[in-house]
C-alpha positions in Angstrom: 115.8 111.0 102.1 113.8 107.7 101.4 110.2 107.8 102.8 108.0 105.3 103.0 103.8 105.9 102.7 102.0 103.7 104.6 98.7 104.7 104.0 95.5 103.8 106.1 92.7 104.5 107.9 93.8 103.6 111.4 90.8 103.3 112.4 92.0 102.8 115.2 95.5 102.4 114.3 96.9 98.8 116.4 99.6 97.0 117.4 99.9 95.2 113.9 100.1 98.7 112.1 102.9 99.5 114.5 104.7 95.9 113.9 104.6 96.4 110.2 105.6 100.0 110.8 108.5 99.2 112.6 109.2 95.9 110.7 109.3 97.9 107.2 111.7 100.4 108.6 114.2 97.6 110.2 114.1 96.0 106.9 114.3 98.2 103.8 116.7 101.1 103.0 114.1 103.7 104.2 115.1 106.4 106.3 112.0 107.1 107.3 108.5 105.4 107.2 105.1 108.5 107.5 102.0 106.8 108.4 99.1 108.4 106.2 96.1 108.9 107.9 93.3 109.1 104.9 90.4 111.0 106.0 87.9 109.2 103.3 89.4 105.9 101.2 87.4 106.3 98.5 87.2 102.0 98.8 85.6 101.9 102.2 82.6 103.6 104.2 83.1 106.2 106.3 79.7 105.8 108.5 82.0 103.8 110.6 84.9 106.1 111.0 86.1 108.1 114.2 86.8 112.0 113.3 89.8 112.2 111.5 91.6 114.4 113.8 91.1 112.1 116.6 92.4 109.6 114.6 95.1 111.5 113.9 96.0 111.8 117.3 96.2 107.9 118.3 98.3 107.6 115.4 100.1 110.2 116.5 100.4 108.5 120.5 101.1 105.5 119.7 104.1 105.5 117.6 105.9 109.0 119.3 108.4 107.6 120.8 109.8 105.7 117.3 112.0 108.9 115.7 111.8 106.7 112.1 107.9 106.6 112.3 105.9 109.7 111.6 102.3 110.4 111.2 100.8 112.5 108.2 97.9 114.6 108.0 98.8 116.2 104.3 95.7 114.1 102.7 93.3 116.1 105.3 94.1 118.7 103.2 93.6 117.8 100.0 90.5 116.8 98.1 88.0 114.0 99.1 88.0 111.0 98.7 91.7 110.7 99.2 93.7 108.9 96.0 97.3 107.8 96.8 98.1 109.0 93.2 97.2 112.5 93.6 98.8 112.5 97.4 102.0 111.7 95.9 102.0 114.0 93.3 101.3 116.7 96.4 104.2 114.9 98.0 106.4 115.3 95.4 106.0 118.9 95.0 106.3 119.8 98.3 109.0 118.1 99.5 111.4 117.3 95.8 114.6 115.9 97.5 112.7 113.0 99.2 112.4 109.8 97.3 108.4 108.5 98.0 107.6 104.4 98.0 104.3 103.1 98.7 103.7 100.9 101.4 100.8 98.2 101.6 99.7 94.7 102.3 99.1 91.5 99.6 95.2 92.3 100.0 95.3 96.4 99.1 98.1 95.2 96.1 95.4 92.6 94.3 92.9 95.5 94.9 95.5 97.9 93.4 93.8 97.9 89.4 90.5 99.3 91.0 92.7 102.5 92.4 92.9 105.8 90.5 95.6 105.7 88.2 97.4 102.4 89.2 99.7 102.0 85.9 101.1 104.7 86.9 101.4 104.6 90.3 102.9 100.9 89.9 105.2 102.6 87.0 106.7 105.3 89.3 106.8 104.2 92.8 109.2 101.5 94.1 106.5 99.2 96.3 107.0 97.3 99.9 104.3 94.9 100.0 103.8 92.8 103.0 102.7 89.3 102.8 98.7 89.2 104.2 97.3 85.3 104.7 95.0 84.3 101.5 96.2 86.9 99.5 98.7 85.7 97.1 101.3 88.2 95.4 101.4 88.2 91.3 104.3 90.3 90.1 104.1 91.9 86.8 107.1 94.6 87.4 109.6 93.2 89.8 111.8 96.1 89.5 109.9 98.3 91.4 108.4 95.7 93.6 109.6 94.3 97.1 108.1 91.2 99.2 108.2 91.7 103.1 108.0 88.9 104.9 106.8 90.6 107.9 105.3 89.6 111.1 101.7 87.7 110.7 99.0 88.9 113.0 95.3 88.5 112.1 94.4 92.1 114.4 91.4 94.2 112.5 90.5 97.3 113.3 86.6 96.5 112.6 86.9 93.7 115.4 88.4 96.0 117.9 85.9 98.3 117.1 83.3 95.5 117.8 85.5 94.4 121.5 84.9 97.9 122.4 81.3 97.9 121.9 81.1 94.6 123.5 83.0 96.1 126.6 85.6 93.2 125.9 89.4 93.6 126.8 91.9 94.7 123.6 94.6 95.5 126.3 97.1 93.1 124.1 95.5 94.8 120.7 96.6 98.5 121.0 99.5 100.3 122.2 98.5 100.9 126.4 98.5 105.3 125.3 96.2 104.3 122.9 93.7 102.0 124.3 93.6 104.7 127.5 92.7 107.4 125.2 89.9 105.2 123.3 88.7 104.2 127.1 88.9 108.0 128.2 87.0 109.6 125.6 84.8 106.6 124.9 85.5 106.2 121.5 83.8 103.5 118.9 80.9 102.9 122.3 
């Protein structure tokens, strides 16, 4: 089986995520797309983070209902930080007759030489890259490299985060499961 890794945060996970989600899966020859949920990305803080597991769960609500789109917890149990290298190379062990590609947007790919291991990574995974506005895509192995042109939307997670605490409306920004659970349990207040 083909599988996709979209990795991320998700912090919390929003309608974009699910739009590239879906968008990545309706477009490639994946069979299946698993959304990563990284505990710790060694790149960003994690003062600002909700707990893992209830991230885990939104993820987990908001796409259920998609049989394509799964959600992952596999990097909660390995060590931290989380590298997508080593993940993969868990991956691959653990489940040998599925064919892994990484999933990410322009702005993580120009990041992508300050990641662990990232010749190989870019030497043995086939890559879906979706287009993000400013950030330009330079190609150095077009073999294992494919350009999305999926659906635009400027949503961040860090402003929804900041709506919330503002007690402003992100009805239109999150799935409706998802914003009730972050309303319910009074997340990111």
């Amino acid at each position: 089986m083909k599988v996709g890794l979209y990795f991320g945060s998700f912090n919390p996970i929003h309608v974009g995520h699910c739009i590239i989600a879906s968008h990545v899966v309706n477009n490639t020859d994946l069979d299946q797309l698993w959304l990563i949920v990284s505990p710790q990305n060694p790149l960003k803080d994690s003062a600002s983070l909700l707990n893992e597991y209830h991230r885990l769960h939104l993820a987990k609500i908001a796409v259920k209902d998609d049989p394509q789109i799964k959600v992952s917890d596999i990097e909660f149990h390995l060590p931290r930080p989380s590298f997508t290298i080593d993940t993969l190379t868990y991956l691959n062990e653990k489940y040998p007759q599925h064919q892994f590609s990484v999933i990410l947007g322009s702005d993580s790919f120009q990041n992508l030489a300050r990641w662990k291991n990232s010749d190989q990574l870019i030497s043995l995974y086939d890559m879906f890259i979706y287009k993000r506005p400013g950030y330009e895509i330079t190609i150095t192995r077009p073999n294992r490299i494919t350009i999305l042109d999926a659906p635009l939307l400027e949503i961040s997670s860090t402003r929804i985060r900041e709506y919330i605490r503002a007690n402003k409306s992100v009805r239109f920004l999150l799935t409706e499961n998802v914003r009730q659970e972050i309303e319910d349990n009074g997340y990111y207040k």
